[in-house]
N, C-alpha and C positions, 0 to 999 in steps of 0.2 A: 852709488850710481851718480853720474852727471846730473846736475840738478836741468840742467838743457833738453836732456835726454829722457827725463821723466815728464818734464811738462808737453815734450812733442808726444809722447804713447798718448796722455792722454785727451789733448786734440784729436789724435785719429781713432780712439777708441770713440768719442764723442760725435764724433761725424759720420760712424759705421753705425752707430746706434740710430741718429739721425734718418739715417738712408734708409736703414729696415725699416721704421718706424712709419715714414711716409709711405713703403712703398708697398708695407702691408697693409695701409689704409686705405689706400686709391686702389685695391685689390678688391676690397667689400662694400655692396651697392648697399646703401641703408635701407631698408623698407619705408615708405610712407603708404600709409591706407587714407586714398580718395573714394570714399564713401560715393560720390555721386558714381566714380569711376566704374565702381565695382557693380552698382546695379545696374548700369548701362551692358555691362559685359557681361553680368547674369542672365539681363532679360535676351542680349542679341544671340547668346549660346541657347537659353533655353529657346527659342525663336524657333532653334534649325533645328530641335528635335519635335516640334509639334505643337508643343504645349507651351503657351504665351504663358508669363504674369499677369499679365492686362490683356486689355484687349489689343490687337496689333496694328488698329487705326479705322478711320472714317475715314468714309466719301460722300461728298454731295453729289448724289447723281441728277441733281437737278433744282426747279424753283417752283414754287407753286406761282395761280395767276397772280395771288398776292406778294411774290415776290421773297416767301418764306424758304430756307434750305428746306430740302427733302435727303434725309442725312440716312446712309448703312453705317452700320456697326461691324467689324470683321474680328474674330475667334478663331486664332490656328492658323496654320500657313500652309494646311495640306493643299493638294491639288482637284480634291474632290469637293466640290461646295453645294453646301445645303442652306437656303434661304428661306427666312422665317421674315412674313409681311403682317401687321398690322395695322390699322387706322387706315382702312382702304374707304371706309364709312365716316372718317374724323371722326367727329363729338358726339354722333348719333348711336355708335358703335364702341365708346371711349374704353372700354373692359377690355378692347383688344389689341388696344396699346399696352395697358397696364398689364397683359401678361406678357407683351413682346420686352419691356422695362424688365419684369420679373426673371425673365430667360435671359439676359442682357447681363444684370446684378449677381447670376449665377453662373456663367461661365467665367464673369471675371471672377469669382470667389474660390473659383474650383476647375480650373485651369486643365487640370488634370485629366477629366470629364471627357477629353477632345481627343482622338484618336490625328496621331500626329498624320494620317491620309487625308484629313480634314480643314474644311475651313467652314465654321457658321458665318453665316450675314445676317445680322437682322435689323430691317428696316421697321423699327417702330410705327412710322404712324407717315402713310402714302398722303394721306388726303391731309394736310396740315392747316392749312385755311377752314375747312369744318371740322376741326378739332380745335381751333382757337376760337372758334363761335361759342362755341361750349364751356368752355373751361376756362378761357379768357387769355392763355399766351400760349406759348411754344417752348417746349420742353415739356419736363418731366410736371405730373402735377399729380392729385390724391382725389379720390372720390370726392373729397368738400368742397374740392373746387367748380364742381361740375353743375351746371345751372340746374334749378329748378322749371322752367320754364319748359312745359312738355313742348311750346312752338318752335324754342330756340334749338333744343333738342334736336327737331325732326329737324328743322333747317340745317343742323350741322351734318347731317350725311351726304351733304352737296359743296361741289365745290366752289370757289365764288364766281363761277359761271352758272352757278346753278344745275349744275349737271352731276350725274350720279354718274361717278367713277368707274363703278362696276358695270358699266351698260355703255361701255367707252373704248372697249379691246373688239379685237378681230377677226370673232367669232358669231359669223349669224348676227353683225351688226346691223343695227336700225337706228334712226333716228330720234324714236320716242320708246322707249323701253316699258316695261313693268316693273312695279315696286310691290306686293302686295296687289290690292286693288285701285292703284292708283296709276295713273300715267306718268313719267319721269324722262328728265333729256339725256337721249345716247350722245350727245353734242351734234354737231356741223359735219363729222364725219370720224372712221375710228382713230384714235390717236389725236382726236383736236384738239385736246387738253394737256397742258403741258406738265402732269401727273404723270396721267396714263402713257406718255409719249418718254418720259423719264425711267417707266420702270421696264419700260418695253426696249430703250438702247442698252439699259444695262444687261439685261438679260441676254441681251446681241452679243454684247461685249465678252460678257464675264462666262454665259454657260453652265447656270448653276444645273448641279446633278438632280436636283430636285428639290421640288416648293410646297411651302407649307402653306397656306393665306390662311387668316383668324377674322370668323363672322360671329355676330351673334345677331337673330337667337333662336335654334330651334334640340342643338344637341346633337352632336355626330359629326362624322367624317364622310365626308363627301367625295369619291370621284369625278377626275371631269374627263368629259371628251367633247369635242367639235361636231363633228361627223364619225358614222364608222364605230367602230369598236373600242372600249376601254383599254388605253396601253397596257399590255401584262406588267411595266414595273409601277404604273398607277396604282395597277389592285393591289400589288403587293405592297406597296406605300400604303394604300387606305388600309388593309389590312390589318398591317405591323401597328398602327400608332392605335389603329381603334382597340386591337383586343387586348394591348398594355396599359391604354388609358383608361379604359371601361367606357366608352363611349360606340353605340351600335355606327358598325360600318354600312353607308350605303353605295348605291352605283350611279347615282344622281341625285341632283337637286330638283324634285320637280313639284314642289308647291303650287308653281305659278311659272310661265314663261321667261327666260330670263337669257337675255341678246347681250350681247358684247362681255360678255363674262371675260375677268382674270383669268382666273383654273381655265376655262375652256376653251382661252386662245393659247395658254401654252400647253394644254393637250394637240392644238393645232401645229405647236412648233417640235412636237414631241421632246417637250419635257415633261416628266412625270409631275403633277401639281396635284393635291388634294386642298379640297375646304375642310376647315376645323370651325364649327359651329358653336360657341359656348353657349349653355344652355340658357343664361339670360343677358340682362342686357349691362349687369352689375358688376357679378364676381366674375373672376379670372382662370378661377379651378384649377391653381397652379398644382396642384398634388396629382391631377389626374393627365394635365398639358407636360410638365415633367418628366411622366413614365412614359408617355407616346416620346418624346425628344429623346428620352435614354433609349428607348426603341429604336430607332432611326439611325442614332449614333452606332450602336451595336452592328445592327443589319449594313449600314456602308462600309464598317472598318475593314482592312483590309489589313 
């Protein structure tokens, strides 16, 4: 064969091979695994079926007089929202932060928990300025933080208006409330406190399905109402958490007279709200607050 003849074949054989070569490689996309990528597109997938990773964000819905966030925590993306309130007492009442914390720690731990018709909020601690009297900052803190001082104490159920938060909403409000046996400031009028005026636009806003508040200390699950009759989804609220918790269900608070109540102005707005009473002033009774909240979740799921 022409020696010409041979070296042209194999130019073109060299240049066929060429061609397939590149054109099966720009055919196949390489994988690369972006690690951040992949949990962002985990978490926004797991998102729209219900159940977060994490929690699926905060909101300040306001400042105290000192100027501190008043921050919700949000659980789920259902459409049905159930709000859980602590530290409506700050420092005086600290145990009922630490198990709004406790519920907080366990939904993000167990995700799963949350019926994708669901959203929890929960607002740690309403009164933040008498919680920082007590415990000395804002955020998360442990029983050893929490003063000795029985004066500093009771000072922290106030906020730094000096006004008792609970004796501040839009039910049978007055001026000067009752604590016990004591006299105590409903403020300048209802809503003058820029707490109580915070958790009152969001509830405008947002429309939770129903509320849980965390007092202490007497033991039990409280109904409320304004005026008139107990909501029938109230009772069944008080109900459900008290005979899963073990804590006796009542139909009121009545110790003592008590004006401008949380629970009983949004009995006023008809939304079903119960008080949850821990039984002292310390522990959290996470094992029995627990099975009342796996209660709750159960009874909304749809």
């Amino acid at each position: 064969m022409n020696k010409n003849i041979i070296v042209a074949i194999v130019v073109v054989v060299a240049i066929i091979g060429s061609v397939y070569y590149f054109t099966k490689s720009s055919s196949v996309t390489p994988v690369v695994i972006d690690t951040a990528t992949t949990t962002d597109a985990t978490a926004s997938s797991t998102s729209q079926t219900g159940t977060t990773t994490e929690n699926i964000g905060e909101t300040v819905i306001g400042t105290s007089v000192e100027k501190n966030d008043i921050t919700a925590y949000h659980y789920g993306t259902g459409d049905t929202e159930l709000l859980f309130v602590g530290g409506i007492h700050g420092g005086y009442e600290w145990n009922t932060t630490l198990v709004a914390y406790e519920l907080m720690d366990y939904l993000k731990a167990n995700p799963e928990i949350i019926p994708k018709n669901i959203k929890v909020t929960v607002l740690p601690v309403l009164n933040t300025d008498g919680l920082k009297k007590v415990v000395g900052a804002i955020g998360r803190f442990t029983s050893a933080d929490v003063s000795t001082s029985e004066e500093t104490v009771i000072d922290g159920r106030f906020n730094a208006n000096s006004v008792d938060l609970n004796r501040n909403f839009d039910c049978n409000w007055q001026a000067k409330g009752t604590w016990q046996k004591m006299t105590v400031s409903g403020g300048s009028e209802a809503f003058s406190e820029p707490e109580s005026l915070a958790i009152k636009n969001y509830i405008a806003t947002n429309k939770p399905k129903a509320v849980v508040v965390w007092y202490s200390s007497a033991g039990g699950v409280y109904s409320s109402k304004c005026t008139g009759e107990i909501l029938s989804e109230t009772k069944t609220l008080t109900d459900t958490y008290a005979e899963a918790s073990g804590y006796k269900a009542y139909d009121s608070f009545d110790f003592y007279e008590t004006t401008g109540d949380m629970v009983n102005w949004l009995a006023k707005e008809k939304i079903p709200a119960i008080s949850v009473l821990l039984t002292n002033h310390k522990d959290t009774e996470w094992d029995k607050n627990l099975a009342g909240i796996q209660a709750l979740l159960k009874y909304y799921t749809k």
